[in-house]
C-alpha positions in Angstrom: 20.2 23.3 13.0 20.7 20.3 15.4 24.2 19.2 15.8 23.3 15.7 13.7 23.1 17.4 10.3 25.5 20.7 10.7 28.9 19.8 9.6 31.5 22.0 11.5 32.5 24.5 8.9 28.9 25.3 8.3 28.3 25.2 12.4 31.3 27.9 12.4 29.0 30.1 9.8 26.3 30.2 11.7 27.7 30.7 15.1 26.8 33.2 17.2 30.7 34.4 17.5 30.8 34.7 13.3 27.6 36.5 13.6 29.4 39.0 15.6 32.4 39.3 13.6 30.7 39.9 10.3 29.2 42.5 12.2 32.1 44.1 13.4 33.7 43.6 9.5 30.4 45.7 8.2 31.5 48.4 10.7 35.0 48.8 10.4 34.3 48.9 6.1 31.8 51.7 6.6 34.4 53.3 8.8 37.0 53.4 6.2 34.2 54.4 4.0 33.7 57.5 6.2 37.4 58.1 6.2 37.1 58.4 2.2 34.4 60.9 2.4 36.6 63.0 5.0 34.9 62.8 7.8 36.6 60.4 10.1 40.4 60.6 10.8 42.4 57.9 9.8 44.1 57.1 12.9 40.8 56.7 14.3 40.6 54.1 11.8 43.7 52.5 12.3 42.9 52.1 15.9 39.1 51.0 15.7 41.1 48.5 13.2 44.1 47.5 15.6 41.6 47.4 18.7 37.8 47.1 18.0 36.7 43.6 20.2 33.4 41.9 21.4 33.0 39.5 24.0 29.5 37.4 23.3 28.8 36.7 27.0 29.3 40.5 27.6 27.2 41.0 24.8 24.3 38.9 26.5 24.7 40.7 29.7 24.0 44.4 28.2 21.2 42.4 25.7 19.8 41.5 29.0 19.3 45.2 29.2 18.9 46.9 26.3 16.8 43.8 24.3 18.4 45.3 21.4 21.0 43.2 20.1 22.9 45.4 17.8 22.7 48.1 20.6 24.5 45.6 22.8 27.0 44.5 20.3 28.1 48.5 19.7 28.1 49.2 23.5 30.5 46.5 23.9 32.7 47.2 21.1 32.9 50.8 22.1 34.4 49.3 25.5 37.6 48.1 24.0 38.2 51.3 22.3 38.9 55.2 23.0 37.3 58.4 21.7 37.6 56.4 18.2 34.4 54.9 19.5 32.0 57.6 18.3 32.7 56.3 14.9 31.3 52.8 15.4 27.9 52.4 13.9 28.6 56.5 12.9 24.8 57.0 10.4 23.9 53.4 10.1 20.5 51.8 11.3 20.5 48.1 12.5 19.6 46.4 9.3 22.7 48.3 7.3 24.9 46.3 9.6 22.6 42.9 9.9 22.0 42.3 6.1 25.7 43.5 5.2 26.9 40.8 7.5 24.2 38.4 6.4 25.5 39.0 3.1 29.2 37.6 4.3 28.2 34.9 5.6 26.0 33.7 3.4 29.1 34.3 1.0 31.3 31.9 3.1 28.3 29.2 3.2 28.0 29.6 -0.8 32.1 28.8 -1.1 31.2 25.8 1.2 28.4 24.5 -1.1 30.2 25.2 -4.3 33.0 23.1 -3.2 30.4 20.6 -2.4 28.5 20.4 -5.5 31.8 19.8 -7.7 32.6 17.2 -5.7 28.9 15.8 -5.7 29.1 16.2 -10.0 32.6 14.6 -10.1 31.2 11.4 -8.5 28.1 11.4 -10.7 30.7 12.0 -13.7 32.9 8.9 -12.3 29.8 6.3 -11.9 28.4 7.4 -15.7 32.3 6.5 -16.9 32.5 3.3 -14.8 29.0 1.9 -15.7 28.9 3.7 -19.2 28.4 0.4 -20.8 26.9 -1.7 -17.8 23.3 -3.1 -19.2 20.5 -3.1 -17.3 16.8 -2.4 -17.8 15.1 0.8 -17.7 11.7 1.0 -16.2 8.9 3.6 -16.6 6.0 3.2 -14.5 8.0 1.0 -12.5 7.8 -1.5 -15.2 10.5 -2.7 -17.2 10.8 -0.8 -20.5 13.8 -1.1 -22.7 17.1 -1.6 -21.8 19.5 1.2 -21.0 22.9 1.3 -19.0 23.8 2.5 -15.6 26.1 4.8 -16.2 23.4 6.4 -18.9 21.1 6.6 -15.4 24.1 7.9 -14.0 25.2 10.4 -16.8 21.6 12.0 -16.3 22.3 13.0 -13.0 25.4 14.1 -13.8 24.1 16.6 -16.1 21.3 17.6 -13.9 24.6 18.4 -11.1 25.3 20.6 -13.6 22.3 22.7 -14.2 22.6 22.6 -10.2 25.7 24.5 -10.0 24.8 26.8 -12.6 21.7 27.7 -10.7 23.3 28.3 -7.4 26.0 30.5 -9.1 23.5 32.4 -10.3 21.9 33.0 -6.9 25.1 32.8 -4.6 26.3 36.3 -6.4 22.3 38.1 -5.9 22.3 37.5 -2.0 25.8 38.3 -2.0 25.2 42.2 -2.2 24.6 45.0 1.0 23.5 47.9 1.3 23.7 51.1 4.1 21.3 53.3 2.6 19.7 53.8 6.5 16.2 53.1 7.3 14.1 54.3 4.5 16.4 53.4 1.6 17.3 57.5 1.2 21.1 57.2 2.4 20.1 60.1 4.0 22.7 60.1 6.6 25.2 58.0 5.1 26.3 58.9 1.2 26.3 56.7 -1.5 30.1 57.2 -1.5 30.7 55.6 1.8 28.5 52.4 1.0 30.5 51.9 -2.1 34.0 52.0 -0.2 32.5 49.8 2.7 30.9 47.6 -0.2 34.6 47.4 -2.0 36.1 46.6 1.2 33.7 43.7 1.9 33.8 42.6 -1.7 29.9 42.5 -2.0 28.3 44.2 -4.8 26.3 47.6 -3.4 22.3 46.9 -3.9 21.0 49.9 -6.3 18.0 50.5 -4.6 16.5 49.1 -1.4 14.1 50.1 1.5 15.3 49.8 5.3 16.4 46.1 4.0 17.8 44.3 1.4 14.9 43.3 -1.4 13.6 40.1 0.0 13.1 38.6 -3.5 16.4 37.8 -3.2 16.3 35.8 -0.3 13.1 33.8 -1.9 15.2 32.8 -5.5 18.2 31.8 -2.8 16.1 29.4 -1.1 14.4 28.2 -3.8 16.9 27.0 -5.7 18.5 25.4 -2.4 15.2 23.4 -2.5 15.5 22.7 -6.1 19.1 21.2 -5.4 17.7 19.4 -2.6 15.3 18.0 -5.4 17.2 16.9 -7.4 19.3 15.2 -4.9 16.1 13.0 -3.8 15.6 12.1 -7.5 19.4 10.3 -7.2 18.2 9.2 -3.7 15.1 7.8 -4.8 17.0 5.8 -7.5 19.3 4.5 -5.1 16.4 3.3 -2.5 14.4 1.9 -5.4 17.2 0.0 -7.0 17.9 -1.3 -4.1 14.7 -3.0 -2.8 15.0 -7.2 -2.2 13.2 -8.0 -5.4 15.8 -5.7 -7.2 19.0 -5.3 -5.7 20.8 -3.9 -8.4 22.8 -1.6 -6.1 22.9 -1.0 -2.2 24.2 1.6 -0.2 27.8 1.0 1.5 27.8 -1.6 4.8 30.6 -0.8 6.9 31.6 -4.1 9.5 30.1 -3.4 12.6 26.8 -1.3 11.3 23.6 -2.7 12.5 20.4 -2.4 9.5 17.5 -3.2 12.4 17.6 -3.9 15.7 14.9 -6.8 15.5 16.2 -8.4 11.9 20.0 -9.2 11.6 19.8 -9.6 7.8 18.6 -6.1 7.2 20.5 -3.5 5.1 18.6 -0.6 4.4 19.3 2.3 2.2 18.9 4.9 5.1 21.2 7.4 3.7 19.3 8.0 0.8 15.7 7.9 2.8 17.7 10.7 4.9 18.5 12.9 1.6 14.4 12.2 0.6 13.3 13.4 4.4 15.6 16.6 4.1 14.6 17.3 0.9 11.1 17.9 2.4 12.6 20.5 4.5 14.2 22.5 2.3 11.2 22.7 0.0 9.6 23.8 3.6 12.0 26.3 4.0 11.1 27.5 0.6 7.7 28.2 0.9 8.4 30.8 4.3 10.9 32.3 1.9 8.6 33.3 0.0 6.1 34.4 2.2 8.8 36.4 3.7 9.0 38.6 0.5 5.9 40.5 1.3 6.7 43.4 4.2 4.6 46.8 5.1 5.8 49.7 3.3 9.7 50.2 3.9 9.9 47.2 6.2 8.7 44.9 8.9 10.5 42.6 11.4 8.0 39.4 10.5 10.9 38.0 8.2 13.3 38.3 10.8 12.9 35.9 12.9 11.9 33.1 10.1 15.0 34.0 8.4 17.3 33.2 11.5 16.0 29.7 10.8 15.9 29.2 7.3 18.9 30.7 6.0 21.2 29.4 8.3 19.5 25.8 8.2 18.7 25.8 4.4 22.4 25.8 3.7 23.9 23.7 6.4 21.1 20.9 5.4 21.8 21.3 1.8 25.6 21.3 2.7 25.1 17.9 4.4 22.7 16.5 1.8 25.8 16.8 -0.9 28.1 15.5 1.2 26.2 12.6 3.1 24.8 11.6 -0.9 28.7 11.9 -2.3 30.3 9.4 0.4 27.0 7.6 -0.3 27.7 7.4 -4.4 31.6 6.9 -3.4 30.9 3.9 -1.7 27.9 2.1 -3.9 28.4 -1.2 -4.7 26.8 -1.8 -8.0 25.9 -5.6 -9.4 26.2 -5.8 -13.2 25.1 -9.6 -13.5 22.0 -9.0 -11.1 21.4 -6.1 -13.9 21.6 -8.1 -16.8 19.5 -11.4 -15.1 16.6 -8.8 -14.1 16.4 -8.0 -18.1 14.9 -11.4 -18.4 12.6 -11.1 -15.9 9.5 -10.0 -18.2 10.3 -12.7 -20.8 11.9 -10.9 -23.4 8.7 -8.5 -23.5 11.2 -5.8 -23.5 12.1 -5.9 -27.3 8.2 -6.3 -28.5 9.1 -2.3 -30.0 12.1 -3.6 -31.6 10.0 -6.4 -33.0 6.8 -4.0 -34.4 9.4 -2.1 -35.8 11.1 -4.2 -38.0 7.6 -6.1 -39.2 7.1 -2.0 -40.3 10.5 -2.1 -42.5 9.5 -5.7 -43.7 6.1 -3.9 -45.5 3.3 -4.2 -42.6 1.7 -1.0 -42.0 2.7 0.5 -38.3 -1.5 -0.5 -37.1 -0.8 -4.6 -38.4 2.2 -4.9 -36.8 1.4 -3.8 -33.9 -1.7 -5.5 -33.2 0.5 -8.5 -34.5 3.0 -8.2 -31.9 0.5 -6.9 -28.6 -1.4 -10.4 -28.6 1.7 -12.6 -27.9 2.9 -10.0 -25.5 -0.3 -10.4 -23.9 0.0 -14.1 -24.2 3.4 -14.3 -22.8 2.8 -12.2 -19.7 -0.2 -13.4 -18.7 0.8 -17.3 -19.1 4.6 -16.4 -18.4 5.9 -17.8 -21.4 9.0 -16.6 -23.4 8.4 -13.5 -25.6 10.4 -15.4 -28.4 9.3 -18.6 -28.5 6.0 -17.3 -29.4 7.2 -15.0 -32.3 8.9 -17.8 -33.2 5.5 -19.6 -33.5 3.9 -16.9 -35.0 3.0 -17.2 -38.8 2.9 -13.7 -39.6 6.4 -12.6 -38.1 7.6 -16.0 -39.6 6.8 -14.8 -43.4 8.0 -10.9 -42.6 11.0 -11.8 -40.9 14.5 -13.9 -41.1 15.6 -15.7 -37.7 18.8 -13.2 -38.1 16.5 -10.2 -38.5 14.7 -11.8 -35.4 17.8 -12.9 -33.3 18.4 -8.9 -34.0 15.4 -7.5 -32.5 16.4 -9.5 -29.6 19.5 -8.4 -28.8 19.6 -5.3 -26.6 23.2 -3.9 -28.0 20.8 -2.2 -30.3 19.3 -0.4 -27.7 23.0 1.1 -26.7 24.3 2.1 -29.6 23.8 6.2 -29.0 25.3 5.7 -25.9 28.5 7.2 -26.4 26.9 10.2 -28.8 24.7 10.9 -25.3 28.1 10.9 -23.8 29.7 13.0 -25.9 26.6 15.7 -25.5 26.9 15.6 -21.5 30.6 16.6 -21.8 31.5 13.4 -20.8 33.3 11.7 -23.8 
């Protein structure tokens, strides 16, 4: 991943030097394993423990040779050790080692990304408290519907941060799982025994059955779901970005003093972090796709995942690491206009209560067909000629001898429309 959207812990992860050290971790484990089973000596142990080492430039140097790059790594770990040395990699084939190790990494990237999506779900939880009861109107089609409140937009997401973390729970412990059953899945040379004290060790959960690699299924829900988060996060981003447009402006992205919007218009302020979280959204979902495709190997394995894998894994999670934090600071920091909200509701000329209307012309006795196609004519009226929505049903001789002006003022007032709010609350957890 390019430097601009790896954060450093994740960078760390994915390093070349980490890579190396969950290798040597994976070796050590299955060493102790083989002390278990009785076949190494513990003091060989002890000292592959006190004094295995690698040196990545050395490594590249014997690569150079070999173009094997576990064979490198083990040649240059056996130099910084004695006789002990015959133990390292002692019955394993490459892939034991490299999807072991994948496994730990992928492990510390999930703690990093779990961290990140509480904090993501506690800002969502924050705004739906703030704005609980903040009016504004709701829009389907991109047309203004009925009114709703913020923090109800906001308590949506909030719940949808939920099923989020659930989901990558759920997937964080499958890929966190090894195996060193050697290259045809028979644990011919190395017993089940050893792979469950190396697996103990390592504090991943031993895979019950596997070829020469871990079931690539696995790999494929993973990223998946990472693109599913990533979804989800350019449904908020979306919101943001469409909320924010000129003839809107109900919220906008933070403007620190200094930032520039374009470099030909002074007045602009765009919402580019949330067009960011939309672009790497598209990414992800990419990344998902070769995930699957990676699923499909011949017989007990192939290398053609390999390779796509070096990419996607590593890059799925430092994006989506980035997305949740670059969309937090961005939720932090919104600035949110409650009076813009409320003026936009009049906007469409009060159209936005004709169901409240039709409605109560139903309670008064008309049948559900009458009152409606006595209410759609002046709502045709009054959009087409912009004219107020009320003023004509005050005209109106029907509504006038079904309804009171109270019973009318009523259908006009959108507190009506929040009056579940809190029970929605309450459902979300929220309340």
């Amino acid at each position: 991943m390019i430097d601009r959207y790896a954060r450093p812990e994740m960078r760390h992860i994915w390093s070349l030097e980490n890579q190396y050290q969950s290798w040597l971790d994976v070796e050590i484990a299955v060493t102790a394993g083989w002390v278990a089973e009785g076949h190494v000596p513990e003091a060989d142990l002890a000292a592959i423990r006190a004094n295995a080492r690698f040196d990545v430039t050395r490594i590249a140097e014997i690569e150079e040779t070999t173009r094997h790059d576990m064979v490198a790594f083990t040649r240059n770990v056996s130099e910084s050790l004695g006789e002990e040395r015959k133990w390292i990699h002692y019955g394993l084939t490459s892939t034991d080692v490299v999807d072991t190790a994948q496994a730990l990494r992928l492990r510390q990237a999930n703690d990093v990304i779990k961290a990140d999506l509480v904090a993501y779900r506690d800002i969502l939880g924050e705004l739906a408290l703030r704005y609980k009861d903040t009016v504004m109107m709701g829009r389907t089609h991109g047309v203004h519907a009925e009114p709703t409140t913020f923090g109800l937009k906001m308590a949506r997401f909030y719940q949808a941060a939920k099923r989020d973390i659930d989901r990558f729970e759920r997937v964080a412990e499958l890929v966190e799982t090894g195996k060193l059953s050697g290259a045809v899945g028979t644990f011919a040379n190395v017993p089940p025994t050893v792979e469950e004290v190396a697996m103990n060790e390592l504090g991943l959960t031993p895979q019950p059955v596997g070829s020469q690699v871990l079931p690539r299924d696995l790999y494929a829900d993973y990223m998946t779901t990472i693109a599913l988060i990533g979804t989800t996060l350019e449904e908020v981003a979306t919101e943001i970005r469409g909320l924010q447009r000129s003839e809107i402006h109900e919220v906008e992205e933070g403007f620190k003093g200094g930032q520039k919007g374009s470099s030909a218009m002074p007045h602009k302020r765009n919402p580019i972090g949330s067009e960011n979280i939309v672009g790497l959204s598209r990414v992800l979902r990419g990344y998902s796709v070769t995930a699957l495709e990676d699923v499909t190997l011949w017989h007990e394995r192939d290398i053609s995942h390999s390779s796509a894998e070096r990419i996607i894994l590593a890059d799925g999670t430092t994006v989506l690491d980035y997305m949740l934090h670059r969309l937090t600071g961005i939720l932090a920091n919104l600035q949110v206009f409650p009076e813009t909200m409320k003026t936009n509701m009049t906007r469409t000329y009060g159209l936005i209560y004709s169901q409240r209307l039709l409605l109560k012309l139903v309670d008064a006795g008309m049948s559900r067909e009458a009152a409606y196609d006595t209410v759609q004519p002046l709502t045709a009226k009054s959009w087409d000629e912009q004219k107020q929505f009320r003023d004509l049903v005050d005209a109106d001789p029907t509504i006038q001898s079904k309804l009171t002006a109270a019973e009318v003022d009523d259908a006009f007032d959108y507190h009506w429309h929040l009056k579940h709010v809190d029970d929605i609350f309450k459902r979300v957890g929220l309340l």
